[in-house]
Residue frames as a rotation matrix with the C-alpha (Angstrom) as fourth column:
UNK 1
0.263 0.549 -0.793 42.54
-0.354 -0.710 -0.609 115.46
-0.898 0.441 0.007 155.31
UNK 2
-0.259 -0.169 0.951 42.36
0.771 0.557 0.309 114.30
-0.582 0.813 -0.014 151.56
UNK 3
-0.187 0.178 -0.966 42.53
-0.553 -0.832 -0.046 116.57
-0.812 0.526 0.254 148.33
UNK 4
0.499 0.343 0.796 41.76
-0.052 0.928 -0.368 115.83
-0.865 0.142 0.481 145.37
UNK 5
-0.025 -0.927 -0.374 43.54
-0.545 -0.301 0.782 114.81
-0.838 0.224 -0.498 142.45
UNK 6
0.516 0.644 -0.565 43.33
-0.717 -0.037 -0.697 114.00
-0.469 0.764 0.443 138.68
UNK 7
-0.294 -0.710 0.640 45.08
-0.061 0.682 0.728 110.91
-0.954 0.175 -0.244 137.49
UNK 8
0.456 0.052 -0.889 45.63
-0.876 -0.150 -0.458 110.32
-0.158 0.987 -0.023 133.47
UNK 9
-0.269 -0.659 0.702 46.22
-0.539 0.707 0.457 107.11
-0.798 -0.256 -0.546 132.49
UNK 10
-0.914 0.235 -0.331 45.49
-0.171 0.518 0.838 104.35
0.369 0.822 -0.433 129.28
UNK 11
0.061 0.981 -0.185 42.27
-0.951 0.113 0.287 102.64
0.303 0.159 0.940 129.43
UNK 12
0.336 0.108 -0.936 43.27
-0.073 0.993 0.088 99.64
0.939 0.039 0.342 129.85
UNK 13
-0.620 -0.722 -0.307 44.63
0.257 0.183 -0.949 100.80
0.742 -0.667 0.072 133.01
UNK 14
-0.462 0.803 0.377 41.60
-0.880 -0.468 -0.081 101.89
0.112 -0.369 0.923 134.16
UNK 15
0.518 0.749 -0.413 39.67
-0.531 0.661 0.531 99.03
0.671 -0.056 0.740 133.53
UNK 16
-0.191 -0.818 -0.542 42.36
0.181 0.514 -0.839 97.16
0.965 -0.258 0.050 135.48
UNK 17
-0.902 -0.311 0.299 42.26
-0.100 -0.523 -0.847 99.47
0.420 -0.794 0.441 138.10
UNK 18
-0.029 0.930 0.367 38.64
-0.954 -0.136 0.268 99.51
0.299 -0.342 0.891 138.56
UNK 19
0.450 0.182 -0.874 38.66
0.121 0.958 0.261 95.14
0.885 -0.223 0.409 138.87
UNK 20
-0.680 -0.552 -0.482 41.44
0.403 0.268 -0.875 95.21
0.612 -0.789 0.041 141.54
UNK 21
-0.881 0.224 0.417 39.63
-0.373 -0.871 -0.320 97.72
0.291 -0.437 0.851 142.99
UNK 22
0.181 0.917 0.356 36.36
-0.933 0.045 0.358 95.29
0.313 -0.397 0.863 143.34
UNK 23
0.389 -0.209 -0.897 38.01
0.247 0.962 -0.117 92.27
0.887 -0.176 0.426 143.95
UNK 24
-0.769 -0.469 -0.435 40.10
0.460 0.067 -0.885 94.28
0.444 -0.881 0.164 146.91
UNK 25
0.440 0.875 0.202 36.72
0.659 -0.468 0.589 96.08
0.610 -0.126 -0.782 147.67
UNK 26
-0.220 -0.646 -0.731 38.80
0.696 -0.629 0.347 99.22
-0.684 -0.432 0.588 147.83
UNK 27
0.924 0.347 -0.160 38.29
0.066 -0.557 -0.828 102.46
-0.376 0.755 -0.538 145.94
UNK 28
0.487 -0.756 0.438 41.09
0.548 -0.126 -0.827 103.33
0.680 0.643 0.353 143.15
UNK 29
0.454 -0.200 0.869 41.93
-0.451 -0.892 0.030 106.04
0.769 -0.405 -0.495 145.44
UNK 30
0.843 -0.228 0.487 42.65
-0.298 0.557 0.775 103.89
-0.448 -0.798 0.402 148.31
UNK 31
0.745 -0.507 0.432 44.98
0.629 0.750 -0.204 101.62
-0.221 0.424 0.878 146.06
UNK 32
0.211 -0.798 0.565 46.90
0.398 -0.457 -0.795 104.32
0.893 0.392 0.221 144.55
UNK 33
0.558 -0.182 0.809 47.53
-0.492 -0.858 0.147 105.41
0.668 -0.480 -0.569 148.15
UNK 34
0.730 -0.354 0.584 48.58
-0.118 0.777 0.619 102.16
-0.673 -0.521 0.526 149.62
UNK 35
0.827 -0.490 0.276 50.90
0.556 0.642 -0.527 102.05
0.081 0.590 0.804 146.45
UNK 36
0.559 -0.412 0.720 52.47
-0.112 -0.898 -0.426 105.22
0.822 0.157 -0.548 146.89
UNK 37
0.718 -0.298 0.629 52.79
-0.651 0.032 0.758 104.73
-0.246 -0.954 -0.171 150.86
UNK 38
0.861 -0.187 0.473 54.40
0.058 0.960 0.274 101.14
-0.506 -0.209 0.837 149.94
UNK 39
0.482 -0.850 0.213 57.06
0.564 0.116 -0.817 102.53
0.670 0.514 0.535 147.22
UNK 40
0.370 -0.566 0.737 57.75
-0.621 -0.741 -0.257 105.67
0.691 -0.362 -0.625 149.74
UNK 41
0.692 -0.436 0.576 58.88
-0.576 0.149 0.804 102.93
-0.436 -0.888 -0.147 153.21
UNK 42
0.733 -0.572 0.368 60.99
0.616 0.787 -0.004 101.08
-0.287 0.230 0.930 150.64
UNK 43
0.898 -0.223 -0.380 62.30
-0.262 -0.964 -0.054 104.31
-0.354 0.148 -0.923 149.50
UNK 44
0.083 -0.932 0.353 64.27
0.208 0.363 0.908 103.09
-0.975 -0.002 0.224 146.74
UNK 45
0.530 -0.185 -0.828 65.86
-0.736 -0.585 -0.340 105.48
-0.421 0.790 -0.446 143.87
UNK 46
0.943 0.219 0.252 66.27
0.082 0.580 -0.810 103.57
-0.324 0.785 0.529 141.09
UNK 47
0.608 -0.728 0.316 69.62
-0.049 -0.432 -0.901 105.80
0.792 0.532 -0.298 140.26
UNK 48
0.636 -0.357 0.684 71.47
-0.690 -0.660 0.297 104.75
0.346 -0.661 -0.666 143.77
UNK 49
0.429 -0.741 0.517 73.62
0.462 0.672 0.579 101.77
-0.776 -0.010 0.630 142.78
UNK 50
0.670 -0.437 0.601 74.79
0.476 -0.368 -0.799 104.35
0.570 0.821 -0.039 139.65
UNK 51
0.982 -0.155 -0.109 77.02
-0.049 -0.761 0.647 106.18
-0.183 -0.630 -0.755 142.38
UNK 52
0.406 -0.827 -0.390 80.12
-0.098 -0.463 0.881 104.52
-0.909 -0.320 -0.269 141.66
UNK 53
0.137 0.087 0.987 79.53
0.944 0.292 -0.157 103.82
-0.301 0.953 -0.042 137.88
UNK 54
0.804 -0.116 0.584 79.72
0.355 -0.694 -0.627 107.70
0.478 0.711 -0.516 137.07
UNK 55
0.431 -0.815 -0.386 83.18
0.409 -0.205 0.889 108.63
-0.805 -0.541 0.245 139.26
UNK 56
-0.671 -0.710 0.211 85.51
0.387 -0.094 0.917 110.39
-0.632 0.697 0.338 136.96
UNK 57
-0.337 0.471 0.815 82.53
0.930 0.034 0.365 111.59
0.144 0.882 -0.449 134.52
UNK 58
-0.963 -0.084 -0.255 81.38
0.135 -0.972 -0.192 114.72
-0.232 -0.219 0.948 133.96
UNK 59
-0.171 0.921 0.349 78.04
-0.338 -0.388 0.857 114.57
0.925 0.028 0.378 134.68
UNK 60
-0.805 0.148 0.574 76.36
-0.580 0.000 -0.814 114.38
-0.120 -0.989 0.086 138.44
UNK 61
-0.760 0.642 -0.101 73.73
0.538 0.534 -0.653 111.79
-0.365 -0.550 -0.751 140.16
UNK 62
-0.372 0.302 -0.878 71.44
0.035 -0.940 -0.339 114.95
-0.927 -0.157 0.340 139.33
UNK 63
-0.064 0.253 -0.965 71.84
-0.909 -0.414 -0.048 115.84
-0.412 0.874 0.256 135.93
UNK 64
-0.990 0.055 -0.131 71.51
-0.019 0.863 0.504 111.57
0.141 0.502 -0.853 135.08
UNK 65
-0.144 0.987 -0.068 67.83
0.792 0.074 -0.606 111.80
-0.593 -0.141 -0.793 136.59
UNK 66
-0.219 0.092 -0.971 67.38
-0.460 -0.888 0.019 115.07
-0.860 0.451 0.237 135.00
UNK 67
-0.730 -0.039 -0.682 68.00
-0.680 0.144 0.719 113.35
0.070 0.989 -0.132 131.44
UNK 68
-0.986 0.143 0.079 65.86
0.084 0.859 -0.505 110.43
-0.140 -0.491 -0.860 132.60
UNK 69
-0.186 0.713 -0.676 62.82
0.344 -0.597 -0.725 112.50
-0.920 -0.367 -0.134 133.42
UNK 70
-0.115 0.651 -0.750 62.67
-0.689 -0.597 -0.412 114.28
-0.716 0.469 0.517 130.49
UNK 71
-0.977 -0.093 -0.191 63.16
-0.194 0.764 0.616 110.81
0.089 0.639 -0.764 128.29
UNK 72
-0.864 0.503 0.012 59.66
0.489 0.845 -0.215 109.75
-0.119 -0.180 -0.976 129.89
C-alpha cells in the first residue's frame, strides 16, 4: 500500500530530480524510495562514532542530535 506525500524542496532540485528520473525511467517517487530504503539497510547515525568523544560531559548522545535538528 502507498500514501501519499508532499515533498518541498529548491528548484533546482526538482529539475534534477525529474532528469534522473528519465534517464532511470523511474518516477521521483520510486527514487526517493529506493533512497530512503538504501540509507535505512546501511543504517548509519551520523552521531555514533561521537560516543566516546562526549564521556565526562554533561550533555547526552540525545540532547547533541536534539541541538543538531533544530540547527537545520
Amino acid at each position: 500500500m502507498t500514501t501519499k506525500l508532499t515533498l518541498s524542496m529548491p528548484l533546482r532540485f526538482k529539475r534534477t530530480a525529474a532528469a534522473l528520473s528519465k534517464r532511470r525511467k523511474k518516477s521521483i517517487s520510486a527514487l526517493v524510495v529506493e533512497l530512503i530504503e538504501r540509507e535505512a539497510l546501511r543504517e548509519k547515525d551520523p552521531f555514533a562514532g561521537l560516543d566516546g568523544v562526549w564521556e565526562g560531559r554533561d550533555i547526552t548522545l540525545e540532547q547533541l542530535r536534539e541541538k543538531a535538528w533544530k540547527r537545520s
